[in-house]
C-alpha positions as CSV (number, residue, x, y, z in Angstrom):
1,X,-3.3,-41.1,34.5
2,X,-4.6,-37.0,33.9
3,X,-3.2,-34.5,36.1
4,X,-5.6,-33.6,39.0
5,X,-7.2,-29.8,38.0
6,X,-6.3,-28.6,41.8
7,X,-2.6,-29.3,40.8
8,X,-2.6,-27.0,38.2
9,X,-4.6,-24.3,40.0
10,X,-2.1,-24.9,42.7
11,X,0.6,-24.5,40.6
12,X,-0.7,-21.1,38.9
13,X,-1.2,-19.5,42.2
14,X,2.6,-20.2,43.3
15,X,3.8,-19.3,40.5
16,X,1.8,-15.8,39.8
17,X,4.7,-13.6,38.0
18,X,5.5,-16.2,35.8
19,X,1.6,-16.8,34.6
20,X,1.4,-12.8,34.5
21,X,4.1,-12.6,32.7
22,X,3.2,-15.2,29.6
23,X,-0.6,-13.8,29.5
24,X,0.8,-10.8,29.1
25,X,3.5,-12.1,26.6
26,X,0.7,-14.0,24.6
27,X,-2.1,-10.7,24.7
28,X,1.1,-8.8,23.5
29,X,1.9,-11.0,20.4
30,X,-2.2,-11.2,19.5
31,X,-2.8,-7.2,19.8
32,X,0.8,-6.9,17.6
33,X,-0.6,-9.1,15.3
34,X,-4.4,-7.4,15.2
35,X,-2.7,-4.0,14.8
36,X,-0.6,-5.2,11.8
37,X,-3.1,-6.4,9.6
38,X,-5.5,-3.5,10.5
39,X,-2.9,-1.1,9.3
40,X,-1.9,-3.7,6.1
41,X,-5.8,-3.7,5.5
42,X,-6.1,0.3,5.6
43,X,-2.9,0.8,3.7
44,X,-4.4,-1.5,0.9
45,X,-7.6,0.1,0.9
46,X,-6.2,3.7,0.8
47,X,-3.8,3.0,-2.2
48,X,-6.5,1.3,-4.2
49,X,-9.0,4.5,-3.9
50,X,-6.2,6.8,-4.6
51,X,-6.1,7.9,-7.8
52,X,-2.6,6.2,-8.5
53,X,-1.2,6.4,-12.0
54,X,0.4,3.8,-11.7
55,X,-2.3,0.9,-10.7
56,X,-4.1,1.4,-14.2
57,X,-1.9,2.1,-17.4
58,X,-3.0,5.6,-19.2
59,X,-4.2,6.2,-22.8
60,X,-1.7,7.8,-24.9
61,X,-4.1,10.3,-26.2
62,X,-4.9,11.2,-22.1
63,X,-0.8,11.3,-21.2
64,X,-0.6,13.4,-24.4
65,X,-3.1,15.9,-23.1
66,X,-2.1,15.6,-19.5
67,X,1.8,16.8,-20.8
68,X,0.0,19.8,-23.0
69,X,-1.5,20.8,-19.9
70,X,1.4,20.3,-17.0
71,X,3.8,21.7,-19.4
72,X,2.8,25.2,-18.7
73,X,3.0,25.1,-14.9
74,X,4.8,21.7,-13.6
75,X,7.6,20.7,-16.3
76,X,9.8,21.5,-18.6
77,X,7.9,22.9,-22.0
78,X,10.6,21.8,-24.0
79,X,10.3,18.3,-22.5
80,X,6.9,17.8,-22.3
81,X,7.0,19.2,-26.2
82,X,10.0,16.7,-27.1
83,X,7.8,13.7,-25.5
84,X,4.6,14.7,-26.9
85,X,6.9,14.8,-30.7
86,X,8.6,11.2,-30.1
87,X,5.3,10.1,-29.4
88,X,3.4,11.2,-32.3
89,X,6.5,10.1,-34.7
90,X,5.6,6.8,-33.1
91,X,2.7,6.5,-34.6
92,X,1.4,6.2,-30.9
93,X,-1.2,9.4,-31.0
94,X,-4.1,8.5,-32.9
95,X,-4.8,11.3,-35.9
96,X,-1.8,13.4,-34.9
97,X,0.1,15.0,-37.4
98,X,3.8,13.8,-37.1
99,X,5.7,16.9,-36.9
């Protein structure tokens, strides 16, 4: 046997905080959720645009060049110079003289 529809209108009306308070429990939990993936979604969208070093491995001949140029404003020279040697005694830099 259903449960007449006047009984549970009946029963929403007497009990009016408690109905407010799970509709607003539920829209809470939904808008949460929306907002989370909205801001996962944006998040993965800015850091694959973003010129990230990381996300795609480099050329040895552009990091070589890259160090040549940063080492006279944003590092070390003698560190940039030190990597740029270990890498050509490598072998790893195409037509470079090992020095």
């Amino acid at each position: 046997m259903a449960i007449p529809i006047s009984y549970n209108i009946r029963n929403l009306k007497l009990r009016k905080g408690l109905t407010i308070m799970t509709a607003l429990g539920i829209a809470l939990t939904v808008t949460t959720a929306v907002f989370l993936m909205a801001l996962l979604a944006g998040l993965k969208k800015a850091f694959m645009s973003s010129g990230d070093p990381v996300r795609e491995p480099w050329a040895v001949e552009k990091l070589v060049a890259e160090l040549e140029v940063r080492a006279r404003t944003q590092l070390e020279p003698e560190v940039a110079q030190a990597v740029i040697r270990l890498l050509r005694q490598d072998g790893l830099v195409l037509g470079a003289p090992a020095t």
